[in-house]
Structure formats: C-alpha cells, structure tokens
C-alpha positions in Angstrom: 0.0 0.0 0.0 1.5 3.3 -1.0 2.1 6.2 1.5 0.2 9.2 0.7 2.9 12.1 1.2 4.9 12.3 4.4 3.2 12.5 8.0 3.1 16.1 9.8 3.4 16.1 13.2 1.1 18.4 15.1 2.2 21.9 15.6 3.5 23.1 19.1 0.4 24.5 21.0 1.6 27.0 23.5 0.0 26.5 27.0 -2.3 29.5 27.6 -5.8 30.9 29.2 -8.2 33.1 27.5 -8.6 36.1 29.2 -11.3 38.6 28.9 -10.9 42.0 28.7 -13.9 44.0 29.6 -14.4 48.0 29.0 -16.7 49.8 31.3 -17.6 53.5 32.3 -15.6 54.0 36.0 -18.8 54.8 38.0 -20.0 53.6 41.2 -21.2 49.8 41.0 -20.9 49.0 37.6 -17.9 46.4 38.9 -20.5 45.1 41.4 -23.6 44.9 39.0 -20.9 42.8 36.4 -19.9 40.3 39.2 -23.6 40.0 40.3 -24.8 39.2 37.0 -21.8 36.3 37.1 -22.9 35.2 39.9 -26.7 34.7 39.2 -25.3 32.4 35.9 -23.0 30.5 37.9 -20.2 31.7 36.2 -16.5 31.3 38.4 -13.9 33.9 38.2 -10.6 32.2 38.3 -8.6 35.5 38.1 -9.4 39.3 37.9 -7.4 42.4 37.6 -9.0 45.9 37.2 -6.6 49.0 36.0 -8.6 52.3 36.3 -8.4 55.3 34.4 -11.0 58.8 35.4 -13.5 57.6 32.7 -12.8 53.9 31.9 -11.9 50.8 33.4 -10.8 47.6 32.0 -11.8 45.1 33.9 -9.6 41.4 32.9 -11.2 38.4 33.9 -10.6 34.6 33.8 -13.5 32.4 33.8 -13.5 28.6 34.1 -15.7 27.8 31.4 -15.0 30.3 29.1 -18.0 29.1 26.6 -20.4 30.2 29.2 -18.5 33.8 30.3 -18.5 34.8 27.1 -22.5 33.6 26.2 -23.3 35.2 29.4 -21.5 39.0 28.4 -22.4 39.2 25.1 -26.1 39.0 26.8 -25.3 41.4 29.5 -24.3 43.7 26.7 -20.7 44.1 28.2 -18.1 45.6 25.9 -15.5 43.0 25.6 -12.0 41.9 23.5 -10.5 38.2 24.1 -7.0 37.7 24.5 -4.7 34.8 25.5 -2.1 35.0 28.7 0.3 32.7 30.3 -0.4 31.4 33.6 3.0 30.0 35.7 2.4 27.8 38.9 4.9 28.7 41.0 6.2 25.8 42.5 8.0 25.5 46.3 11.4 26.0 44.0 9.9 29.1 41.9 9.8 32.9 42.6 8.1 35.5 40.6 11.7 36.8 40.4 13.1 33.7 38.5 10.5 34.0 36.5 11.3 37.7 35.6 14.9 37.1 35.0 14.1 34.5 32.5 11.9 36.7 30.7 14.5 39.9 30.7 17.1 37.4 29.8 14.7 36.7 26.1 14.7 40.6 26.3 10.9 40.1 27.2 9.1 43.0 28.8 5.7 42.1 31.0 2.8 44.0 30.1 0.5 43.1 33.4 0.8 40.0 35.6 -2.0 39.1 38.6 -2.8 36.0 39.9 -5.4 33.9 40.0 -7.7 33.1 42.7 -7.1 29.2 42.2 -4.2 27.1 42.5 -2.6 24.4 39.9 -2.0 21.1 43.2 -1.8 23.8 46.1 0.8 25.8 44.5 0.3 29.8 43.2 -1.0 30.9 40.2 0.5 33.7 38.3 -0.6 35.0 35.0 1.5 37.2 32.7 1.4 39.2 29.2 4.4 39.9 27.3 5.0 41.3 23.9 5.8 37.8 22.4 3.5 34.9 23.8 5.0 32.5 22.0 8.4 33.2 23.0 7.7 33.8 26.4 6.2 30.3 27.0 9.0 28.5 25.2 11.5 30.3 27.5 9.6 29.7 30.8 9.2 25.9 29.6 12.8 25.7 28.7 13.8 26.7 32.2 11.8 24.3 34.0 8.6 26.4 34.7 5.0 25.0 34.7 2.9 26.5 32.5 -0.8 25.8 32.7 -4.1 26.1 30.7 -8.0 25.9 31.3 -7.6 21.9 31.0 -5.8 22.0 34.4 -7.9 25.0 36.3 
C-alpha cells in the first residue's frame, strides 16, 4: 500500500488561558452589577485584575468555562475583547523573580501579571502578558517552569 505524502506532526500549541478584557464607564457599581450578573449564571472567576483610568476601566477576567462567560457577556451587553495569557504555577522551588529574570534574559518585557484566585496542586498561580507569547512560553518551559491552561484549572 502506497504512503500518501509524508506524515506532519502536530504543531506546538503553546500553554495559555483566554482572558477577557472588559471595557466599562468608572462609575459607582458598575464592577459590582458585572460580578452579580456572574454570579446569578454560575459563572466562576478564576482570576481578575482591574486597571482604572478617570473615565474607563478595563476590567480582565478569567472564567473557568470560558464558553459560558462569554454567552453570558455578550447577553449582559458588556463591551469586551479576548485575549490569550500565560499562567506559571509557582512551585516551592519558583519565585516570581526567576520567572522575571528569565523573561529579561529573552529581552521580554511584562505588560500586566495578577494572579489567579485558584491554585494548579496547592501551588500559586500567576498569570503574565508579554509582547511575544509564543516566545515567552518556550523560555519559561525551557527553564523548568510550569505553564498551565483551562484543562488544568
């Protein structure tokens, strides 16, 4: 029986979480109407940051089941973007400052980093944004750090 052209292997997927990045006015409650209409659909935050500005506020938010954040938004009406991050569980041998000196090492810069409200086998969670994704998560793998995706939340 004759081969059919050569086999490709699957390409490298790079261990990531979707994050969402919501936009809202910076008034009093709006923050606390958003989590309360998460609430009521069951929806669990795994992670949240919010960076402020007079007007505006983006809110970022891991869910674990993205599928139903992002049904459950779009019906609030919520002024969103999607976006992938790296999450690193930190394990007893780890620091935050390993991980940074790996990244400046690549010549990496971190946009944001927070972590995340759950833990990967009782160890911290710590997600990051860099300017290269990609690059970032092949250097943090290459020294020996655990990177981590909505499969293991």
């Amino acid at each position: 029986m004759a081969m059919s052209g050569p086999q490709i292997e699957r390409a490298y997927e790079t261990p990531s979480i979707r994050q969402f990045n919501i936009f809202m006015p910076n008034r009093v409650g709006r923050l606390s109407k958003m989590l309360t209409t998460l609430d009521e659909a069951d929806v669990e935050i795994a992670g949240l940051s919010v960076v402020d500005s007079a007007d505006w506020a983006v809110v970022r938010m891991i869910f674990t089941d993205v599928g139903k954040a992002r049904v459950k938004l779009i019906d609030a009406g919520a002024a969103f973007t999607e976006s992938d991050v790296l999450a690193v569980a930190l394990h007893d041998i780890d620091t935050l400052s390993q991980v940074c000196k790996a990244l400046v090492a690549a010549e990496l810069n971190i946009q944001f980093a927070y972590p995340l409200f759950l833990r990967h086998n009782d160890y911290p969670v710590l997600v990051f944004h860099t300017d290269d994704h990609v690059l970032s998560a092949q250097i943090l793998t290459k020294r020996g750090f655990m990177l981590i995706d909505h499969e293991d939340m």
